[in-house]
KOLFILO-932050 format. One record per atom (N, C-alpha, C): residue in three letters; atom name; x, y, z. Coordinates in pm, 1 decimal. Layout:
<atoms>
[atom ALA; CA; [X; Y; Z]] ...
</atoms>
This chain:
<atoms>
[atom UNK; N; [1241.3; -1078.0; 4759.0]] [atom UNK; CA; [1099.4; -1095.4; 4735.9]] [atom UNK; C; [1055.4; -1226.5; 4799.8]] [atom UNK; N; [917.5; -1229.0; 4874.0]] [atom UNK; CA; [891.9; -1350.5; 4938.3]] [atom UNK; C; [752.3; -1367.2; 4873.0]] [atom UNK; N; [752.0; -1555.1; 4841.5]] [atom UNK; CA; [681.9; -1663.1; 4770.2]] [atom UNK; C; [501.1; -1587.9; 4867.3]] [atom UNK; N; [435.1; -1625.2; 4828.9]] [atom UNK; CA; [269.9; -1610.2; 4903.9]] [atom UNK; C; [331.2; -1696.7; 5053.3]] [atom UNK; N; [380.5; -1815.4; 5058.9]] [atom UNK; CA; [404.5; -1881.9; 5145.8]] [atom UNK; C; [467.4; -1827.1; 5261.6]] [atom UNK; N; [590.7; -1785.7; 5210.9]] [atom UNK; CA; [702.7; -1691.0; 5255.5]] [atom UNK; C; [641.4; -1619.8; 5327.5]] [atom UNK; N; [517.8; -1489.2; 5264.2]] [atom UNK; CA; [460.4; -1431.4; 5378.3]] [atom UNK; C; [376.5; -1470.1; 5454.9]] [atom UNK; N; [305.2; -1576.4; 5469.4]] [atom UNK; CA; [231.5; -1657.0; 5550.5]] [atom UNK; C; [347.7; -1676.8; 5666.2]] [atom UNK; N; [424.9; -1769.4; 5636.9]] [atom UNK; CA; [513.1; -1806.6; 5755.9]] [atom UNK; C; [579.8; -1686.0; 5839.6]] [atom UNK; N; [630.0; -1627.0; 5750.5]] [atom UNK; CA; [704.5; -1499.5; 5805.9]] [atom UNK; C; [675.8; -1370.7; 5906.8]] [atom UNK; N; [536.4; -1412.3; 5948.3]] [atom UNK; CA; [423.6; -1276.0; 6008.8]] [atom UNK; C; [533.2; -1291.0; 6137.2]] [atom UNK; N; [458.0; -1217.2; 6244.8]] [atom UNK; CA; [545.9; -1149.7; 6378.5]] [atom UNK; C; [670.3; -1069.5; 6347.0]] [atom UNK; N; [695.1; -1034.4; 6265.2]] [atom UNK; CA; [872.1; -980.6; 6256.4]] [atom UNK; C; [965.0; -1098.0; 6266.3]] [atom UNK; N; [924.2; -1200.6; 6209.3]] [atom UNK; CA; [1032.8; -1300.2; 6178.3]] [atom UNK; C; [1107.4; -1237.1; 6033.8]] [atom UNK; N; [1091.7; -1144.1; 5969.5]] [atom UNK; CA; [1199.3; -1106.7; 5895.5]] [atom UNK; C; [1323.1; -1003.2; 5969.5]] [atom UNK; N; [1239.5; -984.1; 6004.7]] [atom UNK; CA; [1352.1; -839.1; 6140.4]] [atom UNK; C; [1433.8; -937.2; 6252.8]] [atom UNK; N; [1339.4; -1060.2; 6277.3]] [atom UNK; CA; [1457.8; -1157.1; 6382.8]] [atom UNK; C; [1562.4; -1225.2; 6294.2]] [atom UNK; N; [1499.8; -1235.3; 6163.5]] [atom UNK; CA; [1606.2; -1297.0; 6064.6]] [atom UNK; C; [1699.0; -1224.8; 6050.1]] [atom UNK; N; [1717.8; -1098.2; 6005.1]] [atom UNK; CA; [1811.6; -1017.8; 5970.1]] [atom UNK; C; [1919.9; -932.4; 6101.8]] [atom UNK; N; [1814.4; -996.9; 6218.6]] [atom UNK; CA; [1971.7; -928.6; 6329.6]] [atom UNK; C; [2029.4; -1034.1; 6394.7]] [atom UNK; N; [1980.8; -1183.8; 6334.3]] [atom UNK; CA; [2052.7; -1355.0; 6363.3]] [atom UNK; C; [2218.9; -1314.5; 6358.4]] [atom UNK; N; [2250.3; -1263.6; 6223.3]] [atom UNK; CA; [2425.9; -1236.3; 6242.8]] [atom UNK; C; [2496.5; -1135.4; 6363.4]] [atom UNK; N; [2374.4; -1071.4; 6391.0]] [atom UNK; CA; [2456.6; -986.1; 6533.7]] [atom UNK; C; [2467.9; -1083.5; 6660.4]] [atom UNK; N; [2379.2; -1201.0; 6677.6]] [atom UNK; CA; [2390.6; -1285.0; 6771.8]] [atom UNK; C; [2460.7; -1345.0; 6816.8]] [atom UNK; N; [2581.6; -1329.5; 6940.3]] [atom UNK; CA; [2632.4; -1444.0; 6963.4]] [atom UNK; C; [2612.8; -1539.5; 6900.9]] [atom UNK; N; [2754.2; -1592.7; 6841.5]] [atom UNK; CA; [2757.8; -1742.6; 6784.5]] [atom UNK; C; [2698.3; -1855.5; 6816.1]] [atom UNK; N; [2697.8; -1885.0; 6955.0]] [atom UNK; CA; [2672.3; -1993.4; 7022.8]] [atom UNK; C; [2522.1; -2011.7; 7059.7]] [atom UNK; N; [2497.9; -1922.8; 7040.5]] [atom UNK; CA; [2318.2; -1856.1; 7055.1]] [atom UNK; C; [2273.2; -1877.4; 6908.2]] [atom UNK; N; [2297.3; -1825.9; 6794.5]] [atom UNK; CA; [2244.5; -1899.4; 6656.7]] [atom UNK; C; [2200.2; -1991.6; 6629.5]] [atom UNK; N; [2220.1; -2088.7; 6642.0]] [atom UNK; CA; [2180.2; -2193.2; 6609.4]] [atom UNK; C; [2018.5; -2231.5; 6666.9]] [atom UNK; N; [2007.4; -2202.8; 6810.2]] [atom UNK; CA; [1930.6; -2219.6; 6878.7]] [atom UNK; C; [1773.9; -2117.8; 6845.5]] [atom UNK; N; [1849.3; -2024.9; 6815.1]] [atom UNK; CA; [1773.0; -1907.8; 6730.0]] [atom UNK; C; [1645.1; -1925.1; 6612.7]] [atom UNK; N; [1794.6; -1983.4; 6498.6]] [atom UNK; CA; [1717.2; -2017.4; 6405.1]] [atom UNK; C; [1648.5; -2144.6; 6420.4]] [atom UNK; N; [1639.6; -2222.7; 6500.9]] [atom UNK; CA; [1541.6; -2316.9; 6534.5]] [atom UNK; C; [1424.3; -2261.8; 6567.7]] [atom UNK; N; [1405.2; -2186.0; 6661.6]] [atom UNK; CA; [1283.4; -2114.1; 6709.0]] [atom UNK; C; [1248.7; -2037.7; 6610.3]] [atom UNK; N; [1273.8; -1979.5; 6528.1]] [atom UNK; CA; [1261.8; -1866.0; 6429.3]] [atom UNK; C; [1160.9; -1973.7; 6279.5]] [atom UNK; N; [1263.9; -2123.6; 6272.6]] [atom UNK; CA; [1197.7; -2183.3; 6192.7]] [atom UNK; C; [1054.7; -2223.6; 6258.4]] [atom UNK; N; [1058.7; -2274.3; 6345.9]] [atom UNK; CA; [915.3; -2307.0; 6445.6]] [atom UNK; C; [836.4; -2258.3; 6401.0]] [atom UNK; N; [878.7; -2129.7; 6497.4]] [atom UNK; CA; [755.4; -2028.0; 6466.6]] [atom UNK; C; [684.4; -1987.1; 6322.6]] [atom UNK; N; [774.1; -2024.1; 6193.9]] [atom UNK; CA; [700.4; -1996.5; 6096.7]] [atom UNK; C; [652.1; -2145.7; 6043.9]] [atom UNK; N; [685.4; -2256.5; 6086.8]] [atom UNK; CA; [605.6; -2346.7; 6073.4]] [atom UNK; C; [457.7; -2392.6; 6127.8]] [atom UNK; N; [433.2; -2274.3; 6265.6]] [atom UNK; CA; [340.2; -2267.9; 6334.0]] [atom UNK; C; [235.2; -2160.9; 6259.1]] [atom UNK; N; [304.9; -2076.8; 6200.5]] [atom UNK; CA; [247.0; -1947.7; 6120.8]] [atom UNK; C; [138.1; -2027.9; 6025.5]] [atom UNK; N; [217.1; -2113.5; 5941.8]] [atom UNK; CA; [203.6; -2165.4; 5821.0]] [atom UNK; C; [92.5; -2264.0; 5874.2]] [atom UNK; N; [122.7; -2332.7; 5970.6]] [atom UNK; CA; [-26.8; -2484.9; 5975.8]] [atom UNK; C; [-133.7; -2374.1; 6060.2]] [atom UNK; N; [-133.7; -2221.2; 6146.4]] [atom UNK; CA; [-181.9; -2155.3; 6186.9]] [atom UNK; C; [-324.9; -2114.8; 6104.3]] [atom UNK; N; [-209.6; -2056.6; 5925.7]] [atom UNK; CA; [-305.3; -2020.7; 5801.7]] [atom UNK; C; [-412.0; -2132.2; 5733.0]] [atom UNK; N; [-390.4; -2225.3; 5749.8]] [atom UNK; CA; [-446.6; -2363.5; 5704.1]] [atom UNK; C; [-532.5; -2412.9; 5782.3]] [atom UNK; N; [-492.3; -2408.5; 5932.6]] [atom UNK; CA; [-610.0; -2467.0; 5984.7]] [atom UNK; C; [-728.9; -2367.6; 6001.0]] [atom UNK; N; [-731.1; -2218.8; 5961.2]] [atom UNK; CA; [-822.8; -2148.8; 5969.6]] [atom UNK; C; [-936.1; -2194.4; 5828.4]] [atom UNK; N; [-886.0; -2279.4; 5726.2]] [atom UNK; CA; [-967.3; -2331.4; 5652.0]] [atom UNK; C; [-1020.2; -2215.4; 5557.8]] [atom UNK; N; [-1030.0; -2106.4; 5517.7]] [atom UNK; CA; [-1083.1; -1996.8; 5471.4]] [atom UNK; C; [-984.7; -1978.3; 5368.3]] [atom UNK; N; [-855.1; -1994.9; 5378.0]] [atom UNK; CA; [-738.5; -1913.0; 5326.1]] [atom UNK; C; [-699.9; -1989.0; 5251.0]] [atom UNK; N; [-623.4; -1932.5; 5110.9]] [atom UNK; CA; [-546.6; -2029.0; 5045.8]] [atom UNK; C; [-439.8; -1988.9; 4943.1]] [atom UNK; N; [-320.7; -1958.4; 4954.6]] [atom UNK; CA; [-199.9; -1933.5; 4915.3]] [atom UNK; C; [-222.7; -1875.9; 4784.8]] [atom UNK; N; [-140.6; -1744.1; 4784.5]] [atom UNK; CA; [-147.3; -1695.4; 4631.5]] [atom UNK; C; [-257.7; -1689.2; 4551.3]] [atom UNK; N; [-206.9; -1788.3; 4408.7]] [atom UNK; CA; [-321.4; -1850.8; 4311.1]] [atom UNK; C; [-439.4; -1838.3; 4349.6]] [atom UNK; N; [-442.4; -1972.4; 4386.8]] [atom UNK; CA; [-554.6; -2027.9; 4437.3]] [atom UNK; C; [-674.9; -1960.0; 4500.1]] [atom UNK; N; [-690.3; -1759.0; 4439.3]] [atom UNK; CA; [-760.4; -1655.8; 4462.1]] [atom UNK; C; [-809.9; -1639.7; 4366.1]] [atom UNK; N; [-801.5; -1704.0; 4226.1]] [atom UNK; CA; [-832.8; -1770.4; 4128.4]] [atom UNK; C; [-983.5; -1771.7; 4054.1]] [atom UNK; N; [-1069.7; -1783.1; 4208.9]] [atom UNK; CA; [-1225.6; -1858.2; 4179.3]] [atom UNK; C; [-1252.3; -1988.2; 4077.9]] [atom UNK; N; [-1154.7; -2097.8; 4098.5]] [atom UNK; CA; [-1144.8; -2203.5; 4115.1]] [atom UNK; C; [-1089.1; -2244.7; 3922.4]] [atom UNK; N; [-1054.6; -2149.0; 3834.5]] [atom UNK; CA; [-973.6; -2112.6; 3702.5]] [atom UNK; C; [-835.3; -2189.5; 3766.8]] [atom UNK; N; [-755.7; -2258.9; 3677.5]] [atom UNK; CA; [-673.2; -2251.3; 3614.3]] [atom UNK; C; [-584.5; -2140.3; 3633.5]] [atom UNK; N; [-470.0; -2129.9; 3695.4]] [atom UNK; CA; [-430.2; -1955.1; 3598.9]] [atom UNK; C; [-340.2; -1984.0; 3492.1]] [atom UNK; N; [-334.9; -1847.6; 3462.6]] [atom UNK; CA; [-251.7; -1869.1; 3314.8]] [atom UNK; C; [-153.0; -1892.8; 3303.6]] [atom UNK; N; [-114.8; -1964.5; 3188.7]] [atom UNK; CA; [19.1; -2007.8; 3182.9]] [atom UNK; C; [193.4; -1885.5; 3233.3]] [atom UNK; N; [88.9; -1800.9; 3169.0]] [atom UNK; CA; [223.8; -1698.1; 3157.1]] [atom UNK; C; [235.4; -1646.7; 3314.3]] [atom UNK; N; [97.0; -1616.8; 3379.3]] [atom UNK; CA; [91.3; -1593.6; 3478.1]] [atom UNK; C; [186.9; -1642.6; 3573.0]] [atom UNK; N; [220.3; -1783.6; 3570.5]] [atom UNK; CA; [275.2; -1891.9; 3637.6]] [atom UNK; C; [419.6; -1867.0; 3608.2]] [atom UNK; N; [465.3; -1844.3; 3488.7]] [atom UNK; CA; [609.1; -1831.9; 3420.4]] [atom UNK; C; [630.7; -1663.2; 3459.9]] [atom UNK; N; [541.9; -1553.1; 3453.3]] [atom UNK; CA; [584.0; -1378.0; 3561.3]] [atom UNK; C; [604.2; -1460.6; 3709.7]] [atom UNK; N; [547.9; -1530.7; 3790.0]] [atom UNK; CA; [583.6; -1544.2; 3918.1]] [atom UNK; C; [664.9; -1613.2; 3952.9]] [atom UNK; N; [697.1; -1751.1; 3900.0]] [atom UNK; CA; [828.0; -1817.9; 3942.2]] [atom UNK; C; [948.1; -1738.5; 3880.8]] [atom UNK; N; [967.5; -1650.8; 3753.2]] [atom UNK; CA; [1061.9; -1543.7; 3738.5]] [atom UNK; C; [1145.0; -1469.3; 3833.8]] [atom UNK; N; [1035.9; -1392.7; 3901.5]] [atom UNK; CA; [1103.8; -1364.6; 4008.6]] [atom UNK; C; [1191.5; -1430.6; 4097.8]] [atom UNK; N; [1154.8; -1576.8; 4102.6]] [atom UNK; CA; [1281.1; -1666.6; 4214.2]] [atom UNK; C; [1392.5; -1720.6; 4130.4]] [atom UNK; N; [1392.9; -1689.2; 4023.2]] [atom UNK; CA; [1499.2; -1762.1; 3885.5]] [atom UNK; C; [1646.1; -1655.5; 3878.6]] [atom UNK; N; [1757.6; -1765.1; 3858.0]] [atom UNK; CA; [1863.7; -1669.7; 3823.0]] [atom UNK; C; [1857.9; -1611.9; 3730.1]] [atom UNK; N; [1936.8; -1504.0; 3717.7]] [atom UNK; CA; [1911.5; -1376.1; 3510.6]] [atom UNK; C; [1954.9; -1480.4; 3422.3]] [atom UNK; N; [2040.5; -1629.6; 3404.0]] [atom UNK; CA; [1980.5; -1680.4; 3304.5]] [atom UNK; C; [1894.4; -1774.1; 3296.1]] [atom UNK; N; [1826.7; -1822.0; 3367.7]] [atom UNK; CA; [1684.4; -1866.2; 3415.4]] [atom UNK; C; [1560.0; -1737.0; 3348.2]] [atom UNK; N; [1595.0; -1639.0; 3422.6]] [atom UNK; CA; [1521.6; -1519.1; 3375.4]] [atom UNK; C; [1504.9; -1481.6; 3223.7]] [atom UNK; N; [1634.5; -1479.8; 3154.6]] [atom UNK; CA; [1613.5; -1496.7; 3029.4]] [atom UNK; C; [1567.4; -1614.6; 2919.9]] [atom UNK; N; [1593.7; -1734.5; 2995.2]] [atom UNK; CA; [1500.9; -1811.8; 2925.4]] [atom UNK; C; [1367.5; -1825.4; 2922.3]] [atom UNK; N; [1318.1; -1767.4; 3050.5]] [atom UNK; CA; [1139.9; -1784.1; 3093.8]] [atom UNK; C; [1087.6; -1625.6; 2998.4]] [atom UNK; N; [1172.2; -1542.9; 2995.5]] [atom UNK; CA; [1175.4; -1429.4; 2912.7]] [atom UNK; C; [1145.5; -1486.2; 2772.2]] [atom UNK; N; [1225.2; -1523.6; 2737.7]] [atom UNK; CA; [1242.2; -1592.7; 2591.6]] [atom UNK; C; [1084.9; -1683.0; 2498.8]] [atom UNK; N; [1024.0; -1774.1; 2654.7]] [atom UNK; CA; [934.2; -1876.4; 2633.2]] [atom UNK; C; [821.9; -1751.1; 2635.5]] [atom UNK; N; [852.6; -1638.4; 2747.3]] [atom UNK; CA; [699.1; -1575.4; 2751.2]] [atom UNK; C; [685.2; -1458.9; 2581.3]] [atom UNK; N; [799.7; -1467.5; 2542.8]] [atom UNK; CA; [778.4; -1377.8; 2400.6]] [atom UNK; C; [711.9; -1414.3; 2290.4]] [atom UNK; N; [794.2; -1580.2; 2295.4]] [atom UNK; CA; [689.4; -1676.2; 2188.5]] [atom UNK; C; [587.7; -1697.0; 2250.9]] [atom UNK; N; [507.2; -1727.7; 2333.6]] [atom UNK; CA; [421.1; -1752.4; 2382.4]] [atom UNK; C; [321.4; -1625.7; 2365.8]] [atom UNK; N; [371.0; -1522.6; 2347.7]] [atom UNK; CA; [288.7; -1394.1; 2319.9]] [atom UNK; C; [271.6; -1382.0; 2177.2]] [atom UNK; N; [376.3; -1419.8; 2117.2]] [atom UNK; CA; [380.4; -1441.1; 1982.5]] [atom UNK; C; [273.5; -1547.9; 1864.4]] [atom UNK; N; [269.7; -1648.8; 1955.3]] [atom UNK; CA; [158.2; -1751.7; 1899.4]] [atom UNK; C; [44.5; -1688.3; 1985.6]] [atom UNK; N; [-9.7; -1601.0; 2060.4]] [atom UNK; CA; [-78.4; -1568.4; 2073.4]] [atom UNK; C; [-150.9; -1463.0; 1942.6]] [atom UNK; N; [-87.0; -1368.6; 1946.1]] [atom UNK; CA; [-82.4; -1267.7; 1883.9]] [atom UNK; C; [-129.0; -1346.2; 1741.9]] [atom UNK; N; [-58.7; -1430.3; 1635.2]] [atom UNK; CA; [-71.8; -1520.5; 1533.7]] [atom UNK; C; [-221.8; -1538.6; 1539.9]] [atom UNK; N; [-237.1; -1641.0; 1632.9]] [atom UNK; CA; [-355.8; -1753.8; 1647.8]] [atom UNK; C; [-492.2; -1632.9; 1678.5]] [atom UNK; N; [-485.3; -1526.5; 1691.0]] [atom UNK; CA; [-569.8; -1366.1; 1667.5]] [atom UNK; C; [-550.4; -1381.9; 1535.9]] [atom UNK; N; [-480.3; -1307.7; 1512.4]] [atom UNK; CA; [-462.0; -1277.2; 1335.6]] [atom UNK; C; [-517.7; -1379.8; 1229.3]] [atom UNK; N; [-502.0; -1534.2; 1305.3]] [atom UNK; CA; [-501.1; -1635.7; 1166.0]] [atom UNK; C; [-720.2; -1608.8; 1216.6]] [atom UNK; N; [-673.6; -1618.7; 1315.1]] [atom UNK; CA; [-889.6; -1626.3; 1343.7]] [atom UNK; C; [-972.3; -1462.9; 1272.6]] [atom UNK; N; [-896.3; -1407.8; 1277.3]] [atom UNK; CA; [-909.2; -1260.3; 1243.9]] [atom UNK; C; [-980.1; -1259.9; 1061.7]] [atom UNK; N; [-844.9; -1363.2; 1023.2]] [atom UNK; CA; [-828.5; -1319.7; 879.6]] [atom UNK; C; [-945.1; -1486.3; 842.7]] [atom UNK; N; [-984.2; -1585.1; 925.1]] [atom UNK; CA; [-1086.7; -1678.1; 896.1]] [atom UNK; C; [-1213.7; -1633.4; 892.7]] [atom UNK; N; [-1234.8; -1540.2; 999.8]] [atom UNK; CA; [-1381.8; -1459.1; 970.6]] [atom UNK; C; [-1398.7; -1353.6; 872.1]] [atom UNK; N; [-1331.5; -1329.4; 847.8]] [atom UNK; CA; [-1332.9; -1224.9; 714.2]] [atom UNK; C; [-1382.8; -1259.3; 594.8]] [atom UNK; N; [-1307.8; -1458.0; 548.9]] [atom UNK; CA; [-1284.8; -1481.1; 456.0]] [atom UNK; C; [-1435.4; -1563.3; 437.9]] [atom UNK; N; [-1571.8; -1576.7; 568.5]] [atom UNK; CA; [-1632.9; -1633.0; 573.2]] [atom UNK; C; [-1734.9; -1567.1; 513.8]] [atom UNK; N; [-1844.5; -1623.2; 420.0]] [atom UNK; CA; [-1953.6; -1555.5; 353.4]] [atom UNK; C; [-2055.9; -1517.6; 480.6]] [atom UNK; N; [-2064.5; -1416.6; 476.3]] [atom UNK; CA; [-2204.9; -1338.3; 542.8]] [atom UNK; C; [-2344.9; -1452.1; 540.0]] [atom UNK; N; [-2422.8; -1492.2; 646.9]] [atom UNK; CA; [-2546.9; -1607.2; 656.7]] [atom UNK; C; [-2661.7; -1487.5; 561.2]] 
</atoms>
């Protein structure tokens, strides 16, 4: 899986030049992945200097995003026990959600009618 960034840099079939780098002559590699990095460093200041664009998030309309939001997407780049701890934080985190409903739930109830 690739970061918002990842696919910014990565346009032209720099994933397809990435993945046939090991068929390359040895002595030729190196030289390769230099150009290969280039070019997605050129990709990347390419997306930016068009001024319009802006990574991922930041599609936002100028919010904050949500916490959990933030903890589903870096998930994906986390090892399974990385994964299970961000697992773990997003349950309670649903959990005091869920609560902090209920406790507001059961405050308006208990409030006399104006």
């Amino acid at each position: 899986m690739l970061t918002a960034l990842d696919q910014v840099a990565n346009q032209n079939h720099l994933q397809l030049i990435k993945a046939l780098l090991p068929y390359v002559q040895p002595d030729r590699q190196k030289m390769l992945s230099v150009c290969i990095k280039m070019m997605e460093l050129q990709n990347v200041l390419r997306f930016y200097e068009r001024g319009d664009h802006c990574a991922g998030a930041c599609g936002t309309d100028g919010k904050a995003p949500e916490f959990l939001d933030v903890l589903n997407d870096i998930r994906n780049f986390c090892e399974p026990d990385e994964q299970e701890m961000i697992d773990q934080c997003i349950q309670l985190m649903t959990m005091m959600e869920f609560y902090s409903i209920f406790a507001e739930g059961n405050e308006d109830a208990g409030a006399e009618p104006e």
